[in-house]
C-alpha positions, 0 to 999 in steps of 0.5 A: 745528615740530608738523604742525599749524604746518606745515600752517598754514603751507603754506597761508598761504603755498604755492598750493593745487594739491596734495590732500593728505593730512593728514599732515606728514612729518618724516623716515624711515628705510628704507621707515618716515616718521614725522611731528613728534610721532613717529608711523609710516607705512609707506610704499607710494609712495616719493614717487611712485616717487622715493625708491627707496632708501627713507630714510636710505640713508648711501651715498647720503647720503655721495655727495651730501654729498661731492659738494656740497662739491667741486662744486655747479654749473657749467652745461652749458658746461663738463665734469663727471664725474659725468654722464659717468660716468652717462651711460656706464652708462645707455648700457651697461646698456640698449643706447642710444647716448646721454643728455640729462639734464633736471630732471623727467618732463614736460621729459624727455618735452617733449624727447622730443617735439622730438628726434621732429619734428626727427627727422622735419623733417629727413629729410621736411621740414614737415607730418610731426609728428603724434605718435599716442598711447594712451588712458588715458596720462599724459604730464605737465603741461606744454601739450604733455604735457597734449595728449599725454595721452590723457585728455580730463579733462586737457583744458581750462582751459589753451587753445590746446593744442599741435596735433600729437596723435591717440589710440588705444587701448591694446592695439588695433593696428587702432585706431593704424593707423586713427590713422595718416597721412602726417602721424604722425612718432611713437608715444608709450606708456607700458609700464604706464600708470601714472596710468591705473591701473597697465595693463601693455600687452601684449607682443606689441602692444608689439612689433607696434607697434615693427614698424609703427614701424620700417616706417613709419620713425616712432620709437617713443617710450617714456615711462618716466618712472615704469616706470624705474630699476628698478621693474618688476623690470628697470632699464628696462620696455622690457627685459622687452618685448623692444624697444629704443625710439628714444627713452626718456624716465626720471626719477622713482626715477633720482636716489633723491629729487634732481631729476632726468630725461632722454631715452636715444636710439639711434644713429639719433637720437643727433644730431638735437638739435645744439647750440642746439636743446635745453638746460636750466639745471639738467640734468646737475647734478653733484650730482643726478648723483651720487645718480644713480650711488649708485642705480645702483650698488644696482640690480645684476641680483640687487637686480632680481630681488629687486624682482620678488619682492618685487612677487609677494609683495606683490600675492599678500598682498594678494589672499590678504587677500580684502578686500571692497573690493578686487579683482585685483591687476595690474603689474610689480615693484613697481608695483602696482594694485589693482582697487577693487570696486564701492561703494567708492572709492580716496579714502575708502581711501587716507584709511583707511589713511593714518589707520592708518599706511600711506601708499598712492596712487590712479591712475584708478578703483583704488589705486597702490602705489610702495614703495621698491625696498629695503622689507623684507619685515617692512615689507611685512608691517606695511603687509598687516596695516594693511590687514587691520586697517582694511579687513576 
């Protein structure tokens, strides 16, 4: 099909939920798309920080394929391999003590959520659930994940939202003790708050925030979905923040591209959610585990280092650029934000480029740049010179 028929035919036929791009997608080969008629994109968004292998990666391929073809689906009722196997290796590389697999970021963090409540019903009983969260936060587009996002925008159309929820700023302790009550069971963030803008928190809030979290016995709750699996540079964010959360939530990159999601907990909250209490159809399945495991078998100490580098090159191109529109670059490995200077705007940027070859992103006010982990750096170099070219 042309790109024109495909675009035809999604709107004809697919809810227009999404603003997109005009630009079909036909197939790829590391961090380089190419649409039907054959025309290049470099690629800074990885599909939202999914495809963090890039494209065509053959080990992981191969994987799925033979997976497939031994084993597709069997439903959590009975055992398989490939999540065991995955799970063992999540639990060793991190120091948490055990996994729930789910599909997508917003079911990782609904389970979150309840593995928090049930936690706190159990030891308290009823009337400890509040769960306070930061300003600027994006947690998903569930009911509750909406209400759990810390941005007013997101709150409307879909009453009633799920009571339970209180916010504080980022980065400001006074304000979550002023949050605080007898009634709060959790603490919810996000290491860098990515749809709010690529915000790193502070370290030494994050780590006054797992004290406070610890004295008060409330479980510190880390929403990774996009900071993990290798993106900032470490294979969790929380790793370079020097804590250790009670719970965990990962999805996005840990698959590569297949859909995929999950909560890590620790000791403590390893049996809070027995059986019958959560579950999910399509979760753990073999062949998303799989993928999972070739991910993993990439993301080695000296391939993170290397993400770490490859995001201080990038960022210090882009500055050393002194384009007009943008400012200041900020983040960890390669999640990177860019401040957009006053009079212009993200959307007539991110068009600009696109229209020229480079696939980028927005989040909040600035730009969003998610390339795959494996990008070369002559493909960085090409993406930096489409910028130059159509944005001095």
């Amino acid at each position: 099909m042309t790109s024109n028929e495909i675009k035809a035919l999604t709107g004809q036929y697919i809810m227009q939920t999404y603003g997109r791009f005009p630009v079909a997608i036909d197939h790829g080969q590391g961090a380089t798309l190419y649409d039907p008629e054959g025309n290049a994109y470099i690629d800074f968004t990885s599909g939202i920080g999914v495809t963090s292998l890039g494209y065509g990666n053959e080990p992981w391929a191969e994987a799925i394929a033979a997976q497939a073809k031994k084993l597709g689906h069997v439903s959590n009722l009975f055992y398989t391999e490939p999540p065991a196997l995955l799970a063992q290796k999540l639990c060793e590389r991190t120091g948490e003590s055990c996994v729930f697999f789910a599909n997508g970021g917003g079911e990782a963090n609904e389970g979150m959520i309840k593995l928090a409540r049930k936690y706190s019903f159990d030891k308290y009983g009823s009337g400890r659930a509040t769960i306070i969260t930061l300003k600027n936060s994006f947690h998903g587009r569930t009911i509750t994940t909406l209400t759990a996002t810390g941005q007013d925008v997101f709150h409307n159309y879909f009453f009633p939202f799920t009571e339970g929820f209180r916010y504080a700023a980022a980065n400001d302790l006074a304000s979550l003790e002023a949050a605080a009550g007898d009634d709060v069971c959790a603490v919810m963030v996000e290491l860098v708050q990515g749809e709010g803008g690529v915000l790193p928190l502070e370290q030494d809030y994050v780590q006054a925030v797992a004290a406070l979290c610890r004295e008060k016995d409330w479980l510190l709750l880390v929403d990774e979905v996009q900071t993990g699996v290798g993106r900032t540079g470490s294979l969790f964010a929380f790793q370079q923040y020097g804590v250790l959360p009670d719970v965990v939530s990962f999805a996005k990159g840990i698959a590569g591209g297949l859909p995929m999601s999950g909560i890590l907990a620790n000791e403590k909250c390893r049996d809070v959610l027995g059986p019958g209490m959560h579950a999910t159809t399509f979760g753990a399945n073999p062949v998303c585990a799989a993928a999972a495991l070739a991910v993993q078998d990439v993301l080695t100490d000296e391939f993170l280092q290397q993400v770490k580098e490859k995001g201080d090159y990038l960022r210090a191109a882009i500055e050393d650029l002194h384009l007009p529109c943008f400012g200041k670059t900020r983040g960890l490995g390669l999640m990177i934000g860019i401040a957009v200077a006053d009079g212009y705007t993200n959307k007539d940027i991110a068009q600009k480029l696109i229209a020229n070859g480079l696939l980028v992103l927005t989040a909040g006010p600035g730009m969003r740049l998610l390339p795959p982990l494996t990008i070369t750096k002559e493909e960085m170099d090409q993406g930096i010179a489409i910028m130059k070219k159509t944005l001095s």
